[in-house]
TIKE-506570 format. One line per field, with one value per residue (C-alpha): residue in one letter; residue number from 1; chain; y, x, z. Coordinates in Angstrom, 2 decimals, decimal comma, padded with zeros to 5 digits. Example, Ala and Ser with C-alpha at 12.3 -4.5 7.8 and 13.67 -1.06 7.14 Angstrom:
resn	(A  S)
resi	(1  2)
chain	(A  A)
Y	(-004,50  -001,06)
X	(012,30  013,67)
Z	(007,80  007,14)
// end
This chain:
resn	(X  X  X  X  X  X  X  X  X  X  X  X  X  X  X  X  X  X  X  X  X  X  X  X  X  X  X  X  X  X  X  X  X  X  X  X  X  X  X  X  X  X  X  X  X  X  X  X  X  X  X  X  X  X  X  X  X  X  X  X  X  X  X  X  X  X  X  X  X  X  X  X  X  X  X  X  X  X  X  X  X  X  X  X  X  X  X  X  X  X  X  X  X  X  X  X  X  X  X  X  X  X  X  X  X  X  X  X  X  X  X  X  X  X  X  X  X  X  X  X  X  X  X  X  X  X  X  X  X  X  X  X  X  X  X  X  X  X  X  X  X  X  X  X  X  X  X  X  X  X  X  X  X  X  X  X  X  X  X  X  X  X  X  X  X  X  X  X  X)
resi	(1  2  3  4  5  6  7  8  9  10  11  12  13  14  15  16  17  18  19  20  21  22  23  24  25  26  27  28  29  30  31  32  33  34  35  36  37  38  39  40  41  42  43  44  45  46  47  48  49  50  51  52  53  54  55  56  57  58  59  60  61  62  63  64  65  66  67  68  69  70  71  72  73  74  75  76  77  78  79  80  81  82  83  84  85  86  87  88  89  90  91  92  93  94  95  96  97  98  99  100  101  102  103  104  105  106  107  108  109  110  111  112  113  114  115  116  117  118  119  120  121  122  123  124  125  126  127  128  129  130  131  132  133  134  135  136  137  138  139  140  141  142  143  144  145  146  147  148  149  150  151  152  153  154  155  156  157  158  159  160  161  162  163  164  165  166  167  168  169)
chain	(A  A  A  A  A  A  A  A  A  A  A  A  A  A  A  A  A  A  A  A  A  A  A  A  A  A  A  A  A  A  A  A  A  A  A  A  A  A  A  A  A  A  A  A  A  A  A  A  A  A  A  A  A  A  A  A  A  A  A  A  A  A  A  A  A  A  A  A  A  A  A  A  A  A  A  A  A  A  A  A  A  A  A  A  A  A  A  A  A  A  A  A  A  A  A  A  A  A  A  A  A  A  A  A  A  A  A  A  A  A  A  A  A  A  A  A  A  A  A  A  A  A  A  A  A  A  A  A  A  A  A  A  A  A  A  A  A  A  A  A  A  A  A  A  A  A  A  A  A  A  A  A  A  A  A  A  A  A  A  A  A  A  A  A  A  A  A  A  A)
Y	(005,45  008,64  011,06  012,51  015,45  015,34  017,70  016,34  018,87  018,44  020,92  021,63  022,63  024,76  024,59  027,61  025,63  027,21  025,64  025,95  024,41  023,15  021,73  019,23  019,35  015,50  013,64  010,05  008,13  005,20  003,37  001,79  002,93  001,71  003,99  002,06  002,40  006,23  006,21  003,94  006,56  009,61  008,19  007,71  011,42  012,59  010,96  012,08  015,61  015,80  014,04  017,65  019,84  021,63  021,32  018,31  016,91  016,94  016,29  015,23  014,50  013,69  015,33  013,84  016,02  014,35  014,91  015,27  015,65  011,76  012,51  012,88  016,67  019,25  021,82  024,51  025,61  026,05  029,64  030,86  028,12  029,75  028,10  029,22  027,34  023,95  020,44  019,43  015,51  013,73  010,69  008,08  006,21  003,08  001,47  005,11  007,45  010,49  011,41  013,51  015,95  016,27  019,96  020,00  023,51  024,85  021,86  021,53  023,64  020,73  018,17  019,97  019,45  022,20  022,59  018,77  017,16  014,42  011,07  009,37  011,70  009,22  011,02  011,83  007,90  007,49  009,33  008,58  004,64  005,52  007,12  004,11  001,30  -000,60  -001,03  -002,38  000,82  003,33  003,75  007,13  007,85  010,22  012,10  012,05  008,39  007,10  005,69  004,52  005,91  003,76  005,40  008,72  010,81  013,50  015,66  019,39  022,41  024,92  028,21  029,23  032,76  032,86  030,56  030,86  029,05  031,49  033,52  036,63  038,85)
X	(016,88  016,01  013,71  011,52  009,30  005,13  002,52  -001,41  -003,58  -007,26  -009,54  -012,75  -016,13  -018,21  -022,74  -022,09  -019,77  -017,15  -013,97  -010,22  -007,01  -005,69  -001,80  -000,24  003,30  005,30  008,41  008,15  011,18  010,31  013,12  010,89  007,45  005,94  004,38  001,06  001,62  001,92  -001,68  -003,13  -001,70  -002,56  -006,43  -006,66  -005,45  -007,82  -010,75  -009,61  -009,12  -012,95  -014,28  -013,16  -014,40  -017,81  -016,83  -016,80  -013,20  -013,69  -010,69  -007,40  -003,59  -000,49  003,02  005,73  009,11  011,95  015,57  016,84  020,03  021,05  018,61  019,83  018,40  019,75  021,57  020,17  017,07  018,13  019,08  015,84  013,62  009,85  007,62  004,61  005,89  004,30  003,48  000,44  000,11  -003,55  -003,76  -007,12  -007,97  -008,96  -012,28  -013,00  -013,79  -012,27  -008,68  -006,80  -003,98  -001,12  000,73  004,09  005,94  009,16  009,33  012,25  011,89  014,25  011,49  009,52  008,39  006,11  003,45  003,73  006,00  008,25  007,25  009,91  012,48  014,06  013,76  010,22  009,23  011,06  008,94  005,84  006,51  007,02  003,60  001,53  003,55  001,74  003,39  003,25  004,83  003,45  000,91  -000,45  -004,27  -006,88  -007,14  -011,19  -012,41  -008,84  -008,56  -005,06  -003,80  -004,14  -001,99  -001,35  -004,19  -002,10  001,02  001,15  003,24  001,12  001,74  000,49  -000,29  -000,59  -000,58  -001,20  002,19  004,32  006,05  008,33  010,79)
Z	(013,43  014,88  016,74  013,63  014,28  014,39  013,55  014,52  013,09  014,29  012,67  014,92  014,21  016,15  016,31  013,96  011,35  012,11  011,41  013,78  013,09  016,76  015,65  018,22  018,16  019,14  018,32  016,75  017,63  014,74  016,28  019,09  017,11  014,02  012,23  012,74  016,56  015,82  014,15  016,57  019,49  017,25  016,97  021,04  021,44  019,02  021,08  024,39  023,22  021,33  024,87  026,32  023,53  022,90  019,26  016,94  015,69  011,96  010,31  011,27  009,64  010,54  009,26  009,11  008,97  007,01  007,53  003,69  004,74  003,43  000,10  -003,40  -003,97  -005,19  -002,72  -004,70  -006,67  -010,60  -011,70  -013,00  -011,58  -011,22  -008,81  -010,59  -014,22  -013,28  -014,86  -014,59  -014,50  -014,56  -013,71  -014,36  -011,62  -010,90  -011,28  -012,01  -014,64  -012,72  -013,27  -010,89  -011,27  -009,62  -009,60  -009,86  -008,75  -010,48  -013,03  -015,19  -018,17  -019,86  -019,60  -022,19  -025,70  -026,68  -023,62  -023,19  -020,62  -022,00  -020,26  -021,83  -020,30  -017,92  -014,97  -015,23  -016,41  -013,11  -011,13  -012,92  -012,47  -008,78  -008,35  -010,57  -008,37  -006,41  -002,63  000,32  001,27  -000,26  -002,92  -004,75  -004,60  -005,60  -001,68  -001,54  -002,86  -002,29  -005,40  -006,94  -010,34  -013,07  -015,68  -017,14  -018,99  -019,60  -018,85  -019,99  -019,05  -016,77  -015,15  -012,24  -011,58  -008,05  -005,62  -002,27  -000,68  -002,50  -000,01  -001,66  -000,35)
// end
């Protein structure tokens, strides 16, 4: 299909605990690769590159960059869209007692009922039913134990009043 581009981000720690981002920049051309053979690749440059460190590989994920241009998405944010006004979406997981949440920026002030977001809004049943599928594909999780979501514990509207990836003219 095409030649998509790759970020490797290894973050290194030092005998001090110091921590270092150290980005490797690739192409994945996923129409000779799988996306398994990317990870098994990504995992032998990891070790190679920690065999010539001092420092201790602690962490380490790979990016993706999608071309949207064949997407349905919008060509333009809303007038009046705010990244800060959120929804805030738990999820239970599980086998779990935790719940996660999952932040979502700018959200729709039309999917709204008080400070609750409508989950019978068809567009957000939509994308809740995407994120509690299960999928040989793809399947949502909680990022530490790397549990799945079981169902919804609760949807509310949030606001957020700063947040760090918020980058103003």
């Amino acid at each position: 299909m095409a030649l998509v581009p790759v970020i490797l981000s290894m973050t290194v720690e030092d005998a001090d605990g110091e921590r270092m981002a150290a980005p490797i920049y690739g192409i994945f051309n996923d129409a000779v690769s799988t996306l398994g053979e990317l990870v098994t690749y990504v995992t032998t440059l990891i070790e190679d590159t920690d065999a010539v460190l001092d420092g201790k590989v602690v962490k380490a994920a790979i990016s993706l960059s999608l071309d949207l241009s064949g997407a349905e998405v919008k060509a333009s944010p809303a007038v009046g869209s705010e990244i800060e006004r959120t929804a805030l979406v738990s999820f239970n997981l599980m086998s779990s007692s935790y719940s996660y949440g999952l932040d979502l920026p700018a959200f729709a002030a039309e999917f709204y009922v008080g400070n609750a977001v409508d989950q019978g809004a068809t567009e957000v049943a939509a994308l809740i039913n995407q994120l509690l599928a299960t999928s040989s594909t793809f399947q949502a999780v909680e990022p530490v134990s790397g549990k799945a979501f079981s169902d919804v514990r609760s949807a509310r509207k949030t606001f957020r009043k700063h947040r760090k990836s918020t980058l103003r003219s």
